[in-house]
Structures are given as structure tokens and as C-alpha cells.
Chimera marker file (.cmm) of the C-alpha trace (Angstrom):
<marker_set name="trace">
<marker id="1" x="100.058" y="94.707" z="116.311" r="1" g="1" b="0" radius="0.5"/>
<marker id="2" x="96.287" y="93.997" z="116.101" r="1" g="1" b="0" radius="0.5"/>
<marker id="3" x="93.741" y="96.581" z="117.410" r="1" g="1" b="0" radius="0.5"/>
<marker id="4" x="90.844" y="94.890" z="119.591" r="1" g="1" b="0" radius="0.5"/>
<marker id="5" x="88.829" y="96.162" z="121.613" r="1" g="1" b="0" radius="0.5"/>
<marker id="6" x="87.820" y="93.724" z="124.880" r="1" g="1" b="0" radius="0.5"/>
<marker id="7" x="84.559" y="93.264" z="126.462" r="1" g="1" b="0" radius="0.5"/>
<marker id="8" x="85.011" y="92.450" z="130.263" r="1" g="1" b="0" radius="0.5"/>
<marker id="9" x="82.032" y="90.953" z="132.009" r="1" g="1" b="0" radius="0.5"/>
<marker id="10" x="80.575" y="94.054" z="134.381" r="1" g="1" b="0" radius="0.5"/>
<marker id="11" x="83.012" y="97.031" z="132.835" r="1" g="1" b="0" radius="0.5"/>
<marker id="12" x="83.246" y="98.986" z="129.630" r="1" g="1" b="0" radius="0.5"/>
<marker id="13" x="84.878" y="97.985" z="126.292" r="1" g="1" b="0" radius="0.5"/>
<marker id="14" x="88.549" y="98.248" z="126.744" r="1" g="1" b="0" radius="0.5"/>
<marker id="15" x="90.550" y="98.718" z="123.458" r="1" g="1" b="0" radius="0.5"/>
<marker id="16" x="93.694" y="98.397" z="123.050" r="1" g="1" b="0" radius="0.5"/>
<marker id="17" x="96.697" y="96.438" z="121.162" r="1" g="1" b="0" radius="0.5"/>
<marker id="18" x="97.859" y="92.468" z="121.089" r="1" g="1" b="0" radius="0.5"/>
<marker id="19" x="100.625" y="91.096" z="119.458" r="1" g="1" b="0" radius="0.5"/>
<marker id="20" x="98.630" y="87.670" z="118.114" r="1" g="1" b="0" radius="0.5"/>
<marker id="21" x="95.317" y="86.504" z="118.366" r="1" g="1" b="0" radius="0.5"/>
<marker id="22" x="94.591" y="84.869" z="121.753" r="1" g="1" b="0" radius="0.5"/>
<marker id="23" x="94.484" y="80.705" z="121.062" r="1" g="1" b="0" radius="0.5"/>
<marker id="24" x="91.906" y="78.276" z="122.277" r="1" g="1" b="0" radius="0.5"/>
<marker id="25" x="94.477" y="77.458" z="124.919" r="1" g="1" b="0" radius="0.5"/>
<marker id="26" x="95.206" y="80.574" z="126.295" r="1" g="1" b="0" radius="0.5"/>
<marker id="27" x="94.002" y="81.581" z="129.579" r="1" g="1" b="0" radius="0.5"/>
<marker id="28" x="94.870" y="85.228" z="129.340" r="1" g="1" b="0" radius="0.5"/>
<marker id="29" x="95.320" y="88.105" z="126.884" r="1" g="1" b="0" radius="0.5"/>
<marker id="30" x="97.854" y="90.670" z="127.132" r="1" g="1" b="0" radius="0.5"/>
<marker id="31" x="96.217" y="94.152" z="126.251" r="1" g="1" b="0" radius="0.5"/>
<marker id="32" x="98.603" y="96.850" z="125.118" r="1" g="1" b="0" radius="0.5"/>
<marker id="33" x="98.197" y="100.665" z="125.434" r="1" g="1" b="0" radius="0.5"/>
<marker id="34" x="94.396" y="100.000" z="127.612" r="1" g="1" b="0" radius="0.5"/>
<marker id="35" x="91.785" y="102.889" z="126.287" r="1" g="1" b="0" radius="0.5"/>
<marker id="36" x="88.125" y="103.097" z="126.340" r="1" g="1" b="0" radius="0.5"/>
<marker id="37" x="86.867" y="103.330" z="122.862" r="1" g="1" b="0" radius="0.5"/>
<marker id="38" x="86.916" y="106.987" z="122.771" r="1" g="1" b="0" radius="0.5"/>
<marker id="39" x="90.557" y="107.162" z="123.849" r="1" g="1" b="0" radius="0.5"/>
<marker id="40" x="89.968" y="108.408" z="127.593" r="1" g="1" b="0" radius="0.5"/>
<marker id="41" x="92.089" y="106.779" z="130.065" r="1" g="1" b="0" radius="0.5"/>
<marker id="42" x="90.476" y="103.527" z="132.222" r="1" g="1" b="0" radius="0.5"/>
<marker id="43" x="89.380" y="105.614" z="135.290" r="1" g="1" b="0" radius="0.5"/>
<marker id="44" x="90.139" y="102.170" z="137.436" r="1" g="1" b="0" radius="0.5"/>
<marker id="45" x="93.957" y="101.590" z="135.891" r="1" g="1" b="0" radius="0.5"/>
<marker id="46" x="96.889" y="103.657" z="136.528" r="1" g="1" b="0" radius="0.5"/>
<marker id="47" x="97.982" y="106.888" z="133.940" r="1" g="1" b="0" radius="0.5"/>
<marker id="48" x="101.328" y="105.257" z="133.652" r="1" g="1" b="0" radius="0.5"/>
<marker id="49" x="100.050" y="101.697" z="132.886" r="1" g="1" b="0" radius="0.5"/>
<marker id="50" x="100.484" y="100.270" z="129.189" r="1" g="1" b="0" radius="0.5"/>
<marker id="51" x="100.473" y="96.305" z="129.418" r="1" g="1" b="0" radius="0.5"/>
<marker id="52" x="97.459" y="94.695" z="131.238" r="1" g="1" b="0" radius="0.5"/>
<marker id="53" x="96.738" y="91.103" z="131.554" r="1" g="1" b="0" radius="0.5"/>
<marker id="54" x="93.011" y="89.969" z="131.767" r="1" g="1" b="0" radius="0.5"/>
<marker id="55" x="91.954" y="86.450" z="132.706" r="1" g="1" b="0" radius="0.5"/>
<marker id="56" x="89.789" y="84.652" z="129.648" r="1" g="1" b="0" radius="0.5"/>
<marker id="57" x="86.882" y="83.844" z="132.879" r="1" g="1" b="0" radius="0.5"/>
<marker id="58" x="86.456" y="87.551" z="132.995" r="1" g="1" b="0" radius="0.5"/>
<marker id="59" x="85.724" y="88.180" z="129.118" r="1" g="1" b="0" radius="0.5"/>
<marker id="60" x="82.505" y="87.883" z="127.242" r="1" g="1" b="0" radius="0.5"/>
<marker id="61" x="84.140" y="88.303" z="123.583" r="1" g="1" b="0" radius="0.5"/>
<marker id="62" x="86.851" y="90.333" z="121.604" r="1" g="1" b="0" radius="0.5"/>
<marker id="63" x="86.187" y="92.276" z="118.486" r="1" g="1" b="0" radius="0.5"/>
<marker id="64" x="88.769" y="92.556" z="115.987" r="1" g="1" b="0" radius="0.5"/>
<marker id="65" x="89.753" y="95.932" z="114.357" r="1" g="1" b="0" radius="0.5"/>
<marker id="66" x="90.667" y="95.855" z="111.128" r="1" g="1" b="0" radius="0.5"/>
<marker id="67" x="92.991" y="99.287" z="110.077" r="1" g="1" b="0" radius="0.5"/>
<marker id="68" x="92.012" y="100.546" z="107.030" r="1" g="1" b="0" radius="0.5"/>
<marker id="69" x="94.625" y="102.185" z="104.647" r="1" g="1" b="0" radius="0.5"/>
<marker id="70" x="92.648" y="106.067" z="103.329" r="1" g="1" b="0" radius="0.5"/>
<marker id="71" x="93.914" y="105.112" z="99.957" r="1" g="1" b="0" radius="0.5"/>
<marker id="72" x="91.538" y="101.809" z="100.037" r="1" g="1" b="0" radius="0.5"/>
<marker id="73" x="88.683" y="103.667" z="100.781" r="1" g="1" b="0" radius="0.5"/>
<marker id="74" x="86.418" y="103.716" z="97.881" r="1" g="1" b="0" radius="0.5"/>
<marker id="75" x="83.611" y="106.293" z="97.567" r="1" g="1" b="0" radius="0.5"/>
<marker id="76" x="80.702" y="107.141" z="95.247" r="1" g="1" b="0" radius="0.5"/>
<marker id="77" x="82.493" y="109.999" z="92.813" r="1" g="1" b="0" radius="0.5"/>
<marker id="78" x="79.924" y="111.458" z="90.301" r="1" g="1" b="0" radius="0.5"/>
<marker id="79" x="81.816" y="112.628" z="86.564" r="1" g="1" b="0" radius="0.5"/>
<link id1="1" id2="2" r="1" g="1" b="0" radius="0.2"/>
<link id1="2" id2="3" r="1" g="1" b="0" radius="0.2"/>
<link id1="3" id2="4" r="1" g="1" b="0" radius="0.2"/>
<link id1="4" id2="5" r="1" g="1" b="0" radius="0.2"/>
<link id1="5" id2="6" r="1" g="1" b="0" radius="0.2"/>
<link id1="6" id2="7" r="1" g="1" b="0" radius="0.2"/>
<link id1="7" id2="8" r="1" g="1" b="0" radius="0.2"/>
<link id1="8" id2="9" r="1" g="1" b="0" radius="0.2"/>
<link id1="9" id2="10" r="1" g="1" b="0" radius="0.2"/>
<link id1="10" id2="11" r="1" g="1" b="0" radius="0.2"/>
<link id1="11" id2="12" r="1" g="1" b="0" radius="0.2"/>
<link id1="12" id2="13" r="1" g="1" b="0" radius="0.2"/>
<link id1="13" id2="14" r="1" g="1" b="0" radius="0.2"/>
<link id1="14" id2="15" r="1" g="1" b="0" radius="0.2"/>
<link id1="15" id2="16" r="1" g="1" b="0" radius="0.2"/>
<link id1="16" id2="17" r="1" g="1" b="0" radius="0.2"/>
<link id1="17" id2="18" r="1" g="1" b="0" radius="0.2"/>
<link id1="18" id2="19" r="1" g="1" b="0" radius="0.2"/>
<link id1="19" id2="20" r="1" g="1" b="0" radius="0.2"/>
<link id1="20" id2="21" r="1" g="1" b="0" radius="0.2"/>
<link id1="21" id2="22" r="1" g="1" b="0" radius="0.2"/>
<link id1="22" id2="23" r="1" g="1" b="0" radius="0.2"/>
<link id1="23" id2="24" r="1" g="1" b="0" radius="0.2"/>
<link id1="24" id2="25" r="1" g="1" b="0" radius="0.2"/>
<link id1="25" id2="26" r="1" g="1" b="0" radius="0.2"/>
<link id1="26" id2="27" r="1" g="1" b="0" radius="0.2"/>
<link id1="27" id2="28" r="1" g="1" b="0" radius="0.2"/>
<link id1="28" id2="29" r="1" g="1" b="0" radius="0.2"/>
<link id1="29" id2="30" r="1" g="1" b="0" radius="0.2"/>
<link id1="30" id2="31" r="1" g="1" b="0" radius="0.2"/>
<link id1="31" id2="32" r="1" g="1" b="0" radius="0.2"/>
<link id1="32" id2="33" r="1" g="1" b="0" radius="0.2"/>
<link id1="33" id2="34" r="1" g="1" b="0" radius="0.2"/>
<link id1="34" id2="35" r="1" g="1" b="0" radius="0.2"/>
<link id1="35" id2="36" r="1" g="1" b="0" radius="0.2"/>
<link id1="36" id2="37" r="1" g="1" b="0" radius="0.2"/>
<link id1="37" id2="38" r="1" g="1" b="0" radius="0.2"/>
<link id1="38" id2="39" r="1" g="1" b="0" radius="0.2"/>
<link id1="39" id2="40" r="1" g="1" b="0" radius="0.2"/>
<link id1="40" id2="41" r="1" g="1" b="0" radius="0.2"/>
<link id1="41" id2="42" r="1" g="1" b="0" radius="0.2"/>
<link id1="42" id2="43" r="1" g="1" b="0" radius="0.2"/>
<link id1="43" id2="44" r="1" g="1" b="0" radius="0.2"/>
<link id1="44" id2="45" r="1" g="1" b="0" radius="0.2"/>
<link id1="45" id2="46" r="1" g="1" b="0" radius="0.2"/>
<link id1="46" id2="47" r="1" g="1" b="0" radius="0.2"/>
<link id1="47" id2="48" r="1" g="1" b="0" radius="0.2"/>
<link id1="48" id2="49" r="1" g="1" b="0" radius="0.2"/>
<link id1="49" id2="50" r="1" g="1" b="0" radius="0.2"/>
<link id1="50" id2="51" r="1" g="1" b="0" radius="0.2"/>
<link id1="51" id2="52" r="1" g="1" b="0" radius="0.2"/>
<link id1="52" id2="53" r="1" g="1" b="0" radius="0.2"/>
<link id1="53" id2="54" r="1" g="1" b="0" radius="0.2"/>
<link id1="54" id2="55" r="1" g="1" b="0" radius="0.2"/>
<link id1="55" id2="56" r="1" g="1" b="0" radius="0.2"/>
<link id1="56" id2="57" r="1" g="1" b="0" radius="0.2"/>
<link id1="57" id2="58" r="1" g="1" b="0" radius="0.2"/>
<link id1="58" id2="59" r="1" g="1" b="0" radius="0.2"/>
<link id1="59" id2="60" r="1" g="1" b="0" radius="0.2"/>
<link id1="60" id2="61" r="1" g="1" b="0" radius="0.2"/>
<link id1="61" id2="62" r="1" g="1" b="0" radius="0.2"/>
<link id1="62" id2="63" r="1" g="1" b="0" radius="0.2"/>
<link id1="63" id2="64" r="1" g="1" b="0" radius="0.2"/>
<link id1="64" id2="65" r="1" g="1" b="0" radius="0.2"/>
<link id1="65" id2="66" r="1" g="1" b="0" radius="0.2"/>
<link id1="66" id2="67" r="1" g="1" b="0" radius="0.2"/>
<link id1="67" id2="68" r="1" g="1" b="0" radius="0.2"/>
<link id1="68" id2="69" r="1" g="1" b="0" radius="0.2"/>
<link id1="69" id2="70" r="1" g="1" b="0" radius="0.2"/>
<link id1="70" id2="71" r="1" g="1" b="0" radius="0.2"/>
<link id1="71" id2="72" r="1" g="1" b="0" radius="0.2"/>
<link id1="72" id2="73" r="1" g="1" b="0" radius="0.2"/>
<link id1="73" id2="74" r="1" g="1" b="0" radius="0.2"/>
<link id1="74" id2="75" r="1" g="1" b="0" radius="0.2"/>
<link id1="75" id2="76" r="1" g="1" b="0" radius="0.2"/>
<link id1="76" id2="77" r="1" g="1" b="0" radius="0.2"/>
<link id1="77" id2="78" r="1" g="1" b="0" radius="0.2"/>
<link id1="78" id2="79" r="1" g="1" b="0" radius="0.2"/>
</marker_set>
């Protein structure tokens, strides 16, 4: 699964999960487990709901999240 988070055109940034990235053909994209960014539920979709499907006309852009593993982290360590 790959974390995005969706810009619609008019509403906030809805994140959520997709199985592949959309293609240039595509005409929607299948958003699993919708959330605002800060993990509140979509106050216009039901509590129960965890598959949307957004037309691409109704989309500005989608930003990709990339899950980063704590171990990869690297931080300044002073000796």
C-alpha cells in the first residue's frame, strides 16, 4: 500500500491508502482508509466508510508519502 494524501479542488487534503499509483489513463483513484491529515474523520463521509472513489476532474494533485523505517533515520550524534 502507498500512503498519499489527495488534494480535491474546493475541500481539504484527504489522506489515505492506494494500492498502485494512479496511470495517465485512469479516470479515478480509489482512496483507502479516507483521513484528514491529522487523522480526524472526513466530517462529509460516513464513520463506517473505508474505500472512496474520486473522479481525476475533481483533483488538483496527489502527494506521495514515502514511510520511513526509525532505523534509517540518521541524526547528528556528538562523541
Amino acid at each position: 500500500m502507498i500512503t498519499v494524501i489527495v488534494h480535491i479542488n474546493n475541500e481539504d487534503p484527504i489522506m489515505g491508502e492506494v494500492e498502485q499509483l494512479p496511470q495517465p489513463s485512469d479516470q479515478i483513484i480509489m482512496l483507502k482508509n479516507p483521513r484528514k491529515k491529522d487523522g480526524k474523520d472526513v466530517h462529509y463521509l460516513e464513520p463506517n466508510v473505508n474505500l472512496v472513489i474520486w473522479p481525476f476532474h475533481r483533483i488538483t494533485f496527489i502527494e506521495l508519502i514515502q514511510d520511513v523505517e526509525e532505523d534509517e533515520i540518521i541524526s547528528f550524534v556528538r562523541e
